[in-house]
VEXMI-67710 format. One line per field, with one value per residue (C-alpha): residue number from 1; x, y negated, z negated. Coordinates in pm, 1 decimal. Example, Ala and Ser with C-alpha at 12.3 -4.5 7.8 and 13.67 -1.06 7.14 Angstrom:
<sites>
resi = 1 | 2
x = 1230.0 | 1367.0
y = 450.0 | 106.0
z = -780.0 | -714.0
</sites>
This chain:
<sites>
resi = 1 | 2 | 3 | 4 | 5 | 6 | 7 | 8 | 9 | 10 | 11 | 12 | 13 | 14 | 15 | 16 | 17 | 18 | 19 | 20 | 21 | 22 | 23 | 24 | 25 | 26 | 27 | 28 | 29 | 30 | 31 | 32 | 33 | 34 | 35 | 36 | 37 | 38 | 39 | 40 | 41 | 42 | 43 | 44 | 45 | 46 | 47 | 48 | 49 | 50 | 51 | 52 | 53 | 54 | 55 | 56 | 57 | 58 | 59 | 60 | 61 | 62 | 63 | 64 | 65 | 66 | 67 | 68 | 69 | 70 | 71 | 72 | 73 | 74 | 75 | 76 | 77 | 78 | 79 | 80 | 81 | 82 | 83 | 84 | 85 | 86 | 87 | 88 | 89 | 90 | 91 | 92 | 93 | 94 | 95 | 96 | 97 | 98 | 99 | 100 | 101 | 102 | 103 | 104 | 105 | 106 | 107 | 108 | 109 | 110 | 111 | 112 | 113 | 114 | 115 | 116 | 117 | 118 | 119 | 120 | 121 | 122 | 123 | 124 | 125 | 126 | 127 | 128 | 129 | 130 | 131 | 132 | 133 | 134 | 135 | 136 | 137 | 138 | 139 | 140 | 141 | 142 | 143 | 144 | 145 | 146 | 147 | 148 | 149 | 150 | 151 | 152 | 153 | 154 | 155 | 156 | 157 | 158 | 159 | 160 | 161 | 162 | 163 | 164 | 165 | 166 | 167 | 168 | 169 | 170 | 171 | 172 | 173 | 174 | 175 | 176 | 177 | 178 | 179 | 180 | 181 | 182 | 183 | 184 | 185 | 186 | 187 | 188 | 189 | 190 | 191 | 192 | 193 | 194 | 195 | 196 | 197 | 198 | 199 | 200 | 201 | 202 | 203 | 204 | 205 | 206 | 207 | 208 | 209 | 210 | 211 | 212 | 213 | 214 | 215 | 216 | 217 | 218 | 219 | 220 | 221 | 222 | 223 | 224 | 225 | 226 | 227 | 228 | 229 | 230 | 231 | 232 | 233 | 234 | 235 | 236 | 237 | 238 | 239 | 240 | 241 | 242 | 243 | 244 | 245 | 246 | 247 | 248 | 249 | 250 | 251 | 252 | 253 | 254 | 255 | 256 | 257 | 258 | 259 | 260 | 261 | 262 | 263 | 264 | 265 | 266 | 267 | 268 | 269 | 270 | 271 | 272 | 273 | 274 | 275 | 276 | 277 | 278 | 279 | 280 | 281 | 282 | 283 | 284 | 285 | 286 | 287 | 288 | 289 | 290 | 291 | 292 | 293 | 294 | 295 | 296 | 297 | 298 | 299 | 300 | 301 | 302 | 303 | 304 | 305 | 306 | 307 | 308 | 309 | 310 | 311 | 312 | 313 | 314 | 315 | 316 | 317 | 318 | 319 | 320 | 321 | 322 | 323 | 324 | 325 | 326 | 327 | 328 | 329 | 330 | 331 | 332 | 333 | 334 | 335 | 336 | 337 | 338 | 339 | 340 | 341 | 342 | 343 | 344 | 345 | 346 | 347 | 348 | 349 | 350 | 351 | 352 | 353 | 354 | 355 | 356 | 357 | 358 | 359 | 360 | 361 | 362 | 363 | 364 | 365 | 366 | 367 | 368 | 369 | 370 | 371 | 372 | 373 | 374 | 375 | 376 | 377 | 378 | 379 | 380 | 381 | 382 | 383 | 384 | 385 | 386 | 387 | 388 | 389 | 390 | 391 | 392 | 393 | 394 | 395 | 396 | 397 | 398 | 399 | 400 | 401 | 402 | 403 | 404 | 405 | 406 | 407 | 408 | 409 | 410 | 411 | 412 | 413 | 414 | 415 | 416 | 417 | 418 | 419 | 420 | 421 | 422 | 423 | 424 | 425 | 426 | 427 | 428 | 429 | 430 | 431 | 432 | 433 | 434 | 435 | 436 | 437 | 438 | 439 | 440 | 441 | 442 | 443 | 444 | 445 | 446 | 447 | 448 | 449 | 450 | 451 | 452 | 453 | 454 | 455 | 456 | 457 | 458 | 459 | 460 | 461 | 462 | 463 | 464
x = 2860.2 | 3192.7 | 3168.4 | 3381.7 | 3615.2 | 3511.5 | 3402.3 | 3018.7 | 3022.2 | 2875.0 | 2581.6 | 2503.3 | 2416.7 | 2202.6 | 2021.9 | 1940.8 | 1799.5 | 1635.4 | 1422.1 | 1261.2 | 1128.1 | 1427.3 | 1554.3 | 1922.7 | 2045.6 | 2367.3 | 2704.2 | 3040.2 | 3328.8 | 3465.5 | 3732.4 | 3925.4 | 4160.4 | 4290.8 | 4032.2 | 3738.0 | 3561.8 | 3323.9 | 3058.0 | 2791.0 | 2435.4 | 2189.2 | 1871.9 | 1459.8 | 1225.6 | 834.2 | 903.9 | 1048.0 | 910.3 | 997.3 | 1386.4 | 1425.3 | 1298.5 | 1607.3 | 1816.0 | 1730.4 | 1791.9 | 2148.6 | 2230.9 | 2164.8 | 2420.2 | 2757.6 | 3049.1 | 2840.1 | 2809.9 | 2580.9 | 2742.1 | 2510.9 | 2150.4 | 2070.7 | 1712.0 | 1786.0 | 1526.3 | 1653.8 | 1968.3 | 1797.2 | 1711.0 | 2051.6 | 2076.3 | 1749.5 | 1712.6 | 1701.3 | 2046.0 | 2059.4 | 2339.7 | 2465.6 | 2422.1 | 2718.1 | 3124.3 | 3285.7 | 3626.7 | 3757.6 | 3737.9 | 3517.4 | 3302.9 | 3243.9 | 3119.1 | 2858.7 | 2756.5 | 2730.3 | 2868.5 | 2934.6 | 2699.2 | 2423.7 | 2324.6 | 2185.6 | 2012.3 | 1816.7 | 1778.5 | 1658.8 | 1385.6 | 1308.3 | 1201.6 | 1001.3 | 877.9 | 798.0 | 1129.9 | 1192.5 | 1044.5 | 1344.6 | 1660.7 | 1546.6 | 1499.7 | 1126.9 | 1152.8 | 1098.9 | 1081.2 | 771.4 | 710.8 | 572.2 | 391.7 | 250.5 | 147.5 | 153.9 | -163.1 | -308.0 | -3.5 | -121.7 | -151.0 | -23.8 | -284.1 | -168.3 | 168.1 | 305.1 | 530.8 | 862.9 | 769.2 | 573.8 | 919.0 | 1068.8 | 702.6 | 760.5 | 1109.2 | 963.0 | 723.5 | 998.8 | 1208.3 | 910.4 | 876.1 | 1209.5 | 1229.0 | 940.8 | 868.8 | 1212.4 | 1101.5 | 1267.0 | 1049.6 | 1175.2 | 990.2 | 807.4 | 696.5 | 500.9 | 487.4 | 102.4 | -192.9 | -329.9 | -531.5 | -430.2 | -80.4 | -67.1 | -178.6 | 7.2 | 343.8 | 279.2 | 172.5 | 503.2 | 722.8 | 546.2 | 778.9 | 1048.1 | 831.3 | 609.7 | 355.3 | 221.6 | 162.0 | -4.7 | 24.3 | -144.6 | -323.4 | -641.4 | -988.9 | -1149.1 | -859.4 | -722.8 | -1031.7 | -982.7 | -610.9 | -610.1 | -929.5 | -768.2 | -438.7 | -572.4 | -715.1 | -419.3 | -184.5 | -98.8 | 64.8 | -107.5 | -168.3 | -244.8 | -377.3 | -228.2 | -424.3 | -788.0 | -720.1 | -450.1 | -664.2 | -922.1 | -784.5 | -640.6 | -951.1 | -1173.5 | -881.3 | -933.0 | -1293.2 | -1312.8 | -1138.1 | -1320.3 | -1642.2 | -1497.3 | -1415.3 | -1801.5 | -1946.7 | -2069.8 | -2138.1 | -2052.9 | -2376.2 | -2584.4 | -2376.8 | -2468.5 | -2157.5 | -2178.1 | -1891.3 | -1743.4 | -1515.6 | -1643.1 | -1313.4 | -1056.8 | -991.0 | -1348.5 | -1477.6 | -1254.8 | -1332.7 | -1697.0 | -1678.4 | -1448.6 | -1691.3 | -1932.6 | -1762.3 | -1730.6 | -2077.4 | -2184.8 | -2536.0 | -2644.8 | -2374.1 | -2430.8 | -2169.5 | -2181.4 | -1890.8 | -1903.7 | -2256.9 | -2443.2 | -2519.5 | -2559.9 | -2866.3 | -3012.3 | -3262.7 | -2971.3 | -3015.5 | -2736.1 | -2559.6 | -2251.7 | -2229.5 | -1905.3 | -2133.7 | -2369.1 | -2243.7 | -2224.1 | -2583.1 | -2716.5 | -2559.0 | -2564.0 | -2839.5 | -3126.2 | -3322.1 | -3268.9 | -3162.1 | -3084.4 | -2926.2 | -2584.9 | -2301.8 | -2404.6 | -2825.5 | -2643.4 | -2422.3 | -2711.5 | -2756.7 | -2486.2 | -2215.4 | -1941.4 | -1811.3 | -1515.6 | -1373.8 | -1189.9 | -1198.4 | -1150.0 | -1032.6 | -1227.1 | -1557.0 | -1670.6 | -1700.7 | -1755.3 | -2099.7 | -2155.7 | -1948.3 | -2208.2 | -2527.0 | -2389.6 | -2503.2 | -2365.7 | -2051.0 | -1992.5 | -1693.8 | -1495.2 | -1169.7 | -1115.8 | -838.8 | -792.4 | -452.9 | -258.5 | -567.7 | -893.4 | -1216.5 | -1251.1 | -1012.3 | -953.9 | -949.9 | -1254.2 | -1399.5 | -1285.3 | -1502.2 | -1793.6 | -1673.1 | -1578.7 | -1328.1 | -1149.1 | -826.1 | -689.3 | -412.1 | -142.2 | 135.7 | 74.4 | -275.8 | -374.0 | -485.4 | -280.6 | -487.7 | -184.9 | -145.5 | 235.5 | 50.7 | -98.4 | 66.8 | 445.6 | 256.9 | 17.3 | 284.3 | 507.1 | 187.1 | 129.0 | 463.2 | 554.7 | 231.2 | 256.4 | -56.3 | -200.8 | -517.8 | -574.2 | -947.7 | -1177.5 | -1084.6 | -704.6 | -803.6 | -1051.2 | -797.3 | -548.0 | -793.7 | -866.8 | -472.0 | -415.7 | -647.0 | -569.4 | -215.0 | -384.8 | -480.3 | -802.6 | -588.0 | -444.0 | -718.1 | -856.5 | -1036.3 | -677.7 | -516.5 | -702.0 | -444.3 | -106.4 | 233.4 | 412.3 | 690.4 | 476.7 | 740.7 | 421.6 | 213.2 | 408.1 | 464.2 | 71.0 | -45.9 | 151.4 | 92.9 | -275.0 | -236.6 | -47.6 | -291.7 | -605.3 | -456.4 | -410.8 | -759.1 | -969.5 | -1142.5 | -1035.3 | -701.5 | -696.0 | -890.3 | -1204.6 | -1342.0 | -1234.3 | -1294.5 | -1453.6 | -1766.1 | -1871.6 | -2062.5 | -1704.4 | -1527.8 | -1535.3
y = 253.7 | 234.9 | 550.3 | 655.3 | 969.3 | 1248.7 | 1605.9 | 1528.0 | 1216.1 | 1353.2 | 1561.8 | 1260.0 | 1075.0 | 1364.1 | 1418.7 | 999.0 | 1004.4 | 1363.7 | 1305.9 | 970.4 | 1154.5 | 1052.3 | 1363.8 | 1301.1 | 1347.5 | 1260.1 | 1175.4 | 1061.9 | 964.1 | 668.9 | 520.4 | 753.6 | 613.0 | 731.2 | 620.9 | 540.9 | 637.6 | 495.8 | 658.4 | 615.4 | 785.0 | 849.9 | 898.6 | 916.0 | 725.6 | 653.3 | 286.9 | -23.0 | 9.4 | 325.5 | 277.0 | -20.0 | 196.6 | 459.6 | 160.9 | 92.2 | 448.7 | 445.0 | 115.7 | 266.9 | 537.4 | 469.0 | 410.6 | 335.7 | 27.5 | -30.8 | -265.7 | -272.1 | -144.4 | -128.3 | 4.5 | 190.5 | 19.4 | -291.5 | -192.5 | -42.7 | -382.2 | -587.9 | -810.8 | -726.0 | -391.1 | -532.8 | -639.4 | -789.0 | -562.1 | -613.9 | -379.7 | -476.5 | -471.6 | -794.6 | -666.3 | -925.5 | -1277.8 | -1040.0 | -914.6 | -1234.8 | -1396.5 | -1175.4 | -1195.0 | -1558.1 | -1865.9 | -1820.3 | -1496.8 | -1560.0 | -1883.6 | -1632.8 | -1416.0 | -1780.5 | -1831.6 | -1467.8 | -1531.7 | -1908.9 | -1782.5 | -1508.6 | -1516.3 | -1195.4 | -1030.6 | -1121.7 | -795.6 | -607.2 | -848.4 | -1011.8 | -849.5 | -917.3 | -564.3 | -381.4 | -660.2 | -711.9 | -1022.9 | -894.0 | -1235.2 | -1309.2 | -1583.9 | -1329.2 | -1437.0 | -1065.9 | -839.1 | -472.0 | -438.6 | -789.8 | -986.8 | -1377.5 | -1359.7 | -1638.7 | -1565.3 | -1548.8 | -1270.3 | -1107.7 | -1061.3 | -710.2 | -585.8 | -741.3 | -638.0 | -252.7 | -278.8 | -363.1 | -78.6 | 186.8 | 30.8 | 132.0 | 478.5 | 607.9 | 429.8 | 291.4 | -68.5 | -369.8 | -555.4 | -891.7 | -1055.0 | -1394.6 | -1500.7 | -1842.6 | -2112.6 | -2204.3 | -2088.6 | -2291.9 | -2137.0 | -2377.2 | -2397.0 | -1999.5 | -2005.2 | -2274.2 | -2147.3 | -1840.9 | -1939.3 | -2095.9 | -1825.7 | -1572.5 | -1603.2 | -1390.9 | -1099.1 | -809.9 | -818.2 | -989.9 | -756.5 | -971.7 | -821.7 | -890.7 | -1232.7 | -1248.7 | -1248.4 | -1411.8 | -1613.9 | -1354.7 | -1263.6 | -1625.0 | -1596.0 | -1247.2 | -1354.9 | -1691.7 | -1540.6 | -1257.5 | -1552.9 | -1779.2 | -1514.4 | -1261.9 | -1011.3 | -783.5 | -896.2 | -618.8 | -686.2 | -366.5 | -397.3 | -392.8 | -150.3 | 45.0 | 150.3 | 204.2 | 407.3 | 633.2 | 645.8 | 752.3 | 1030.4 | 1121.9 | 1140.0 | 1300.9 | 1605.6 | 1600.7 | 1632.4 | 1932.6 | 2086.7 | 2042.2 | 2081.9 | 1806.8 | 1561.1 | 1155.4 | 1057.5 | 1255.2 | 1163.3 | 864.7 | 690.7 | 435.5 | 208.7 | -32.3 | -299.1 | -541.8 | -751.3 | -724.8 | -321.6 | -265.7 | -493.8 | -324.3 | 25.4 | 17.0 | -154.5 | 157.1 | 377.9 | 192.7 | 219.8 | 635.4 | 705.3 | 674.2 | 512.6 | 476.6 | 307.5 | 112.2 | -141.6 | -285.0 | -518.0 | -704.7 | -825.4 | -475.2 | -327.1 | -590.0 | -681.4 | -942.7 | -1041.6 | -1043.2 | -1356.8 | -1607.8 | -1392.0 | -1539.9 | -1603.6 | -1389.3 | -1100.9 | -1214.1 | -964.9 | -673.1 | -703.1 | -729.7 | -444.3 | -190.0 | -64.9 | 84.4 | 225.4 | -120.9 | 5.6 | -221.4 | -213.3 | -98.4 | 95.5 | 403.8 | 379.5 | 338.7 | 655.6 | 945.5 | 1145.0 | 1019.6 | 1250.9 | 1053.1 | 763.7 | 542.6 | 308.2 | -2.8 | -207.2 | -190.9 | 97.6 | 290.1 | 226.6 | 535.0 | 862.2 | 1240.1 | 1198.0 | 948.4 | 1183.1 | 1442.3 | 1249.5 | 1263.4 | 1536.7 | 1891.0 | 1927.1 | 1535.5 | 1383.5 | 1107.5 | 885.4 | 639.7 | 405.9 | 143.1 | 148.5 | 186.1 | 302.7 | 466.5 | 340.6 | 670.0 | 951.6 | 1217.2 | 1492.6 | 1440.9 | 1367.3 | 1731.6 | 1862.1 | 1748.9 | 1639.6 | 1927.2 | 1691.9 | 1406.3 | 1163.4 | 876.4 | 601.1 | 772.8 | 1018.0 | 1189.2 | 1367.1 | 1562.6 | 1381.8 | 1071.1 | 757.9 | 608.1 | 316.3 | 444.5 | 690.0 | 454.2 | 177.0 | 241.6 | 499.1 | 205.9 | -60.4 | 208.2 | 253.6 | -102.0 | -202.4 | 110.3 | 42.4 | -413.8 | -392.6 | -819.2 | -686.8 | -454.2 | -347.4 | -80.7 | 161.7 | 153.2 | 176.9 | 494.7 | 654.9 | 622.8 | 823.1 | 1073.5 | 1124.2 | 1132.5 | 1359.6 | 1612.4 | 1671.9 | 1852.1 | 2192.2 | 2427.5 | 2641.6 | 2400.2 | 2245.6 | 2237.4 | 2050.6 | 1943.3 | 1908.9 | 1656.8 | 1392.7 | 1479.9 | 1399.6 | 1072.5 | 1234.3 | 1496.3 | 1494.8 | 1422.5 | 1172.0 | 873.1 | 1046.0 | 1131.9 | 812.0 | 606.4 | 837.4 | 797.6 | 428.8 | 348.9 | 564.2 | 430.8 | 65.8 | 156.8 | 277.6 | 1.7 | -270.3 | -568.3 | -458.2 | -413.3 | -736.1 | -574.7 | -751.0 | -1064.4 | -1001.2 | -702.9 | -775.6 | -1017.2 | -795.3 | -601.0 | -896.9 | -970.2
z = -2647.9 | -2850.9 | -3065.4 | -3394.9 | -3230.2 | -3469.1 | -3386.7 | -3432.5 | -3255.7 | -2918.4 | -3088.1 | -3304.7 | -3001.3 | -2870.1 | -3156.3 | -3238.1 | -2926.0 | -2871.1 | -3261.4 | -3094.7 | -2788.0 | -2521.6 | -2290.5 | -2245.6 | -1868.6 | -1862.5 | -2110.2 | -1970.9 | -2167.0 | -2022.3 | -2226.3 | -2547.4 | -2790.8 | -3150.5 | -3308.5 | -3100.8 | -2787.5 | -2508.7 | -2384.2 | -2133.6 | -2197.4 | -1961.5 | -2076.5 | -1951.3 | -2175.8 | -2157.6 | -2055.2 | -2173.8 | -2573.4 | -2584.4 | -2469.9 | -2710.3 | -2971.2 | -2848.2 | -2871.8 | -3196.1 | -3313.4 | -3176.5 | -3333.3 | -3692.2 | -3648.2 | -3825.8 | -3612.6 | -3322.4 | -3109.0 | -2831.4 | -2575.5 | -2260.8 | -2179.5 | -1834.6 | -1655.3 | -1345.7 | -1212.4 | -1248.5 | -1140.3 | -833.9 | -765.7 | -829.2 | -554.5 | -375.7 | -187.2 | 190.8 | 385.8 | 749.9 | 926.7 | 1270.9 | 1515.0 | 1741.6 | 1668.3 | 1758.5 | 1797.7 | 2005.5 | 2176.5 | 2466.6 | 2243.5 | 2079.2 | 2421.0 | 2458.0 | 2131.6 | 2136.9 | 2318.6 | 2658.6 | 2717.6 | 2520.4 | 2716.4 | 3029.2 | 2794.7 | 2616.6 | 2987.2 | 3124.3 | 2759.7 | 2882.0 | 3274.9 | 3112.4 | 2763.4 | 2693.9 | 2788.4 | 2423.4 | 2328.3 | 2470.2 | 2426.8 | 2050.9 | 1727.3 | 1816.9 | 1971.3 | 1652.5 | 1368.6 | 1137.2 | 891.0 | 584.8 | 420.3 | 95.4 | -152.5 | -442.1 | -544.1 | -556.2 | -668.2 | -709.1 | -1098.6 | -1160.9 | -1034.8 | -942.3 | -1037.4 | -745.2 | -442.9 | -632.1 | -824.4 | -556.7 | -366.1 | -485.0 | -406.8 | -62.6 | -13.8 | -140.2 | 142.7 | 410.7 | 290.0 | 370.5 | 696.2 | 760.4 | 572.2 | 725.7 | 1101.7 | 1136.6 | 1179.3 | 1056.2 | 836.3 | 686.3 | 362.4 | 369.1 | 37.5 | 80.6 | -212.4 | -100.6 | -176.4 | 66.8 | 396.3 | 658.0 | 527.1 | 520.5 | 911.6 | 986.0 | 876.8 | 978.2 | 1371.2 | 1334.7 | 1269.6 | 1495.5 | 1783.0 | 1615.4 | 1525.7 | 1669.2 | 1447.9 | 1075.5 | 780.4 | 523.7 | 194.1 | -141.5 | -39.4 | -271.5 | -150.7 | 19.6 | 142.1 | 297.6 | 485.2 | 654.5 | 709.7 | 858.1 | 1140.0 | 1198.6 | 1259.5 | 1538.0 | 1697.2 | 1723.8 | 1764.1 | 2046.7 | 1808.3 | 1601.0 | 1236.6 | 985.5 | 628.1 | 419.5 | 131.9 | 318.6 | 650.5 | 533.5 | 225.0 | 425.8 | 676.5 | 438.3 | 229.3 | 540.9 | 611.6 | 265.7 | 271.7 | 629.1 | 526.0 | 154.2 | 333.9 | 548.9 | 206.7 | 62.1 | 388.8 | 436.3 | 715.0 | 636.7 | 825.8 | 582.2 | 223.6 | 8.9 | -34.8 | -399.4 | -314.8 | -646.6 | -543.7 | -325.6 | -260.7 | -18.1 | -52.6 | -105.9 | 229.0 | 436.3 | 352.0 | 339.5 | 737.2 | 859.0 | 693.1 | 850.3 | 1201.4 | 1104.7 | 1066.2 | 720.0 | 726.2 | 353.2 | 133.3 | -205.9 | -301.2 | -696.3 | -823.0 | -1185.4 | -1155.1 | -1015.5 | -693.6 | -433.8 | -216.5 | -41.0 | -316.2 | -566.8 | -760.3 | -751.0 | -491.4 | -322.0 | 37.1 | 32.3 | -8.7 | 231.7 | 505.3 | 264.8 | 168.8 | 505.1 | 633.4 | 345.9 | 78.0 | 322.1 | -14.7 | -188.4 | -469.3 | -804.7 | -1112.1 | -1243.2 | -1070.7 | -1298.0 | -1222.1 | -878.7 | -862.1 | -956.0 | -707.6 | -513.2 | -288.1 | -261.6 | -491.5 | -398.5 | -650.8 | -566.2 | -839.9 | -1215.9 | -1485.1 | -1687.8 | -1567.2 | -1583.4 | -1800.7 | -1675.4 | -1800.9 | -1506.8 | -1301.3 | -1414.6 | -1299.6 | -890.0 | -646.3 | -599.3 | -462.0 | -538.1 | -382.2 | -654.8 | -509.1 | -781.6 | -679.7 | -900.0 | -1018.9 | -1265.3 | -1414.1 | -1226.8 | -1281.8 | -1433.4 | -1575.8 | -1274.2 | -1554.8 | -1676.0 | -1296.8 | -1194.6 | -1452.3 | -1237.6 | -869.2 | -642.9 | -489.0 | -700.6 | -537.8 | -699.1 | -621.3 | -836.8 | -765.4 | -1107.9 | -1012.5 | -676.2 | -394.4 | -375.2 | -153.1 | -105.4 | 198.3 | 279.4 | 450.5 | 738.1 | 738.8 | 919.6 | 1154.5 | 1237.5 | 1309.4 | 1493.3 | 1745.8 | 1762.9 | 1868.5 | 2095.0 | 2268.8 | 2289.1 | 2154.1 | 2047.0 | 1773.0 | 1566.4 | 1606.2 | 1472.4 | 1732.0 | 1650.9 | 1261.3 | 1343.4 | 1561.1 | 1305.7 | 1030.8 | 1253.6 | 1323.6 | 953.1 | 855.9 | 1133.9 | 986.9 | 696.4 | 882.7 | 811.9 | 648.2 | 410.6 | 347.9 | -4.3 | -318.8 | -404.5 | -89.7 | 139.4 | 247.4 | 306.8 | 150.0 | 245.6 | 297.7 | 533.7 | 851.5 | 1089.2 | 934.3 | 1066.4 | 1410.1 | 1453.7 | 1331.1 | 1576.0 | 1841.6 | 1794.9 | 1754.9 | 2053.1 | 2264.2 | 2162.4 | 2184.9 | 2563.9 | 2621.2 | 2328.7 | 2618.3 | 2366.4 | 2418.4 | 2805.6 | 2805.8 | 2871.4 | 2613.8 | 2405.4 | 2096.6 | 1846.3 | 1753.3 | 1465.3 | 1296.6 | 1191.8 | 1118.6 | 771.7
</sites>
């Protein structure tokens, strides 16, 4: 701002923007003359309304002139948040012949005579493709692979902050399956492995099996087994808290897409042996009427009391509710209606399917999605430790054994004497949770018979 130099001018800033609810946290003078001054405010608001309404406030002093407004968010982003670096010095005509022409024609060679010394002398060695068509954006919904790409370049810079792998963005402008695979197959040979991120169901239930089948590097979809790995961590140490075992709980599940497919299989895989999944249209079994073929798999394998009806009829009596799926579907009163010692994780985000506050009232044990409440599901928590493993270790699939192994690692870094109703799952930036994940990872991916070649594939009946 340009700023009239009087005495008062400084605390008339303060004050605009303290009386509209804005906590100042920084003021620099930047430029001073006779008569007028510039000044740079920093200030925290509620969000984007509530800084225009600042704005406004500042505008209506006299003397004063706002210039530029700029969200350190979006400054955070100028010019995206990835860069590709060298790792080398070319210092000279020597170094440059390594680095390229002469030298680098016996290294192509060395690659051509056998393939899969790519893994040491290529960025293939520790390189991830993170893809997308942006049709599923957490929060956003369908928003299209352009803006889908600071989500995707966000995702790249965890992989690197917390497992130290180079993960590159790949925003596709299809929504089409066999384009997706097809373009994807086709850019497999520089990587180590495919994340597929934010693809909407049930495409991306196609994509991901087609893609372990085509490819022999692991492909990962984020958004169904990193939730669920961090969801059965979750739950594995909220049943030590309630003392309770997960082949004995009734699990009510809501959500019944991507998320929601992939946890209830891993629970599944765990133990639990009587889960009841709802999504819009009610609880879902086989006698459903006009039930889609999507949900086929679900019905067959889930439900043993047949129970009908809505997600609430569903949820009395239950121990353990996981939400995947909507906000606000839910009141403490429904909370109220689950069994002793009850066990909530309501996930949907921004917004729970029901307010944790009023959960705790009833739930011995409550987690959510956000950072803002205890118990943060959050996938950052599984997904660099899972990659880590699956690249130290060359592993081609990910199967149920890798995704199990890598719950039971992430649980474990909460001890028995840390352990309680608000502490369940650690902190992602918990110095061992990457570390024990991968560890676990690349060990069980040396002992699992589909990856030794023991077997070909997992079986059907945990393929989505």
């Amino acid at each position: 701002m340009e700023v009239q130099a009087r005495p008062t001018a400084v605390s008339e800033l303060t004050t605009a923007i303290e009386q509209v609810g804005g906590i100042v946290t920084a003021l620099d003078v930047r430029t001073s003359g006779h008569e007028r001054i510039g000044v740079d405010v920093t200030c925290a608001t509620r969000g984007e309304e509530h800084a225009n309404q600042i704005v406004a406030a500042l505008r209506d002093l006299d003397g004063v002139v706002v210039e530029r407004v700029s969200d350190r968010t979006f400054l955070l982003h100028l010019g995206g948040k990835l860069s590709v670096e060298s790792k080398i010095p070319l210092r000279n005509r020597d170094d440059l012949s390594m680095a390229y022409t002469p030298g680098v024609a016996r290294v192509c060679e060395a690659i051509a005579a056998r393939p899969e010394d790519a893994r040491r002398l290529t960025i293939k060695r520790n390189t991830i493709a993170v893809v997308t068509d942006g049709t599923a954006v957490l929060g956003l919904g369908d928003i299209g692979p352009l803006a889908s790409l600071p989500v995707m370049e966000g995702k790249a810079v965890l992989f690197k902050r917390f497992a130290d792998i180079d993960a590159f963005p790949i925003a596709l402008d299809t929504t089409d399956v066999e384009e997706i695979v097809r373009t994807v197959v086709a850019i497999a040979p520089v990587f180590a492995g495919i994340n597929l991120e934010d693809i909407s169901a049930p495409r991306c239930f196609e994509i991901e099996r087609r893609l372990r089948d085509a490819l022999d590097i692991p492909v990962f979809h984020d958004d169904q087994h990193g939730t669920a790995i961090v969801a059965l961590a979750a739950l594995m140490n909220a049943l030590k808290v309630v003392g309770k075992q997960i082949e004995g709980v009734r699990i009510v599940m809501s959500g019944a897409g991507a998320a929601g497919t992939a946890v209830l299989k891993l629970l599944l895989a765990a133990g639990a042996r009587d889960v009841v999944v709802a999504d819009i249209d009610g609880v879902v079994h086989p006698d459903r009427p006009g039930l889609p073929e999507a949900l086929r798999w679900t019905a067959e394998h889930t439900n043993p009391r047949r129970v009908t009806g809505t997600l609430r009829e569903a949820l009395a009596g239950a121990d353990v509710f996981i939400g995947l799926s909507a906000p606000d579907l839910l009141t403490g009163k429904d909370i109220s209606t689950m069994a002793h010692d009850a066990i909530v994780f309501a996930m949907a985000n921004p917004r729970p399917e029901v307010d944790p506050d009023e959960a705790a009232q009833y739930a011995a044990v409550v987690g959510t999605g956000r950072s803002d409440f205890a118990n943060q599901i959050n996938n950052v928590l599984a997904f660099p430790g899972v990659f880590r493993g699956l690249i130290d270790s060359q592993s081609s699939r990910v199967t149920d054994t890798l995704l199990l192994a890598a719950a039971r690692a992430l649980a474990s870094v909460v001890t028995d004497e840390e352990l309680n109703a608000t502490y369940i799952i650690p902190s992602v930036f918990h110095p061992e949770v990457t570390s024990r994940v991968a560890a676990a990872v690349a060990e069980a991916s040396r002992t699992d018979p589909v990856q030794t070649g023991e077997l070909r594939t997992v079986s059907p009946d945990l393929i989505p």
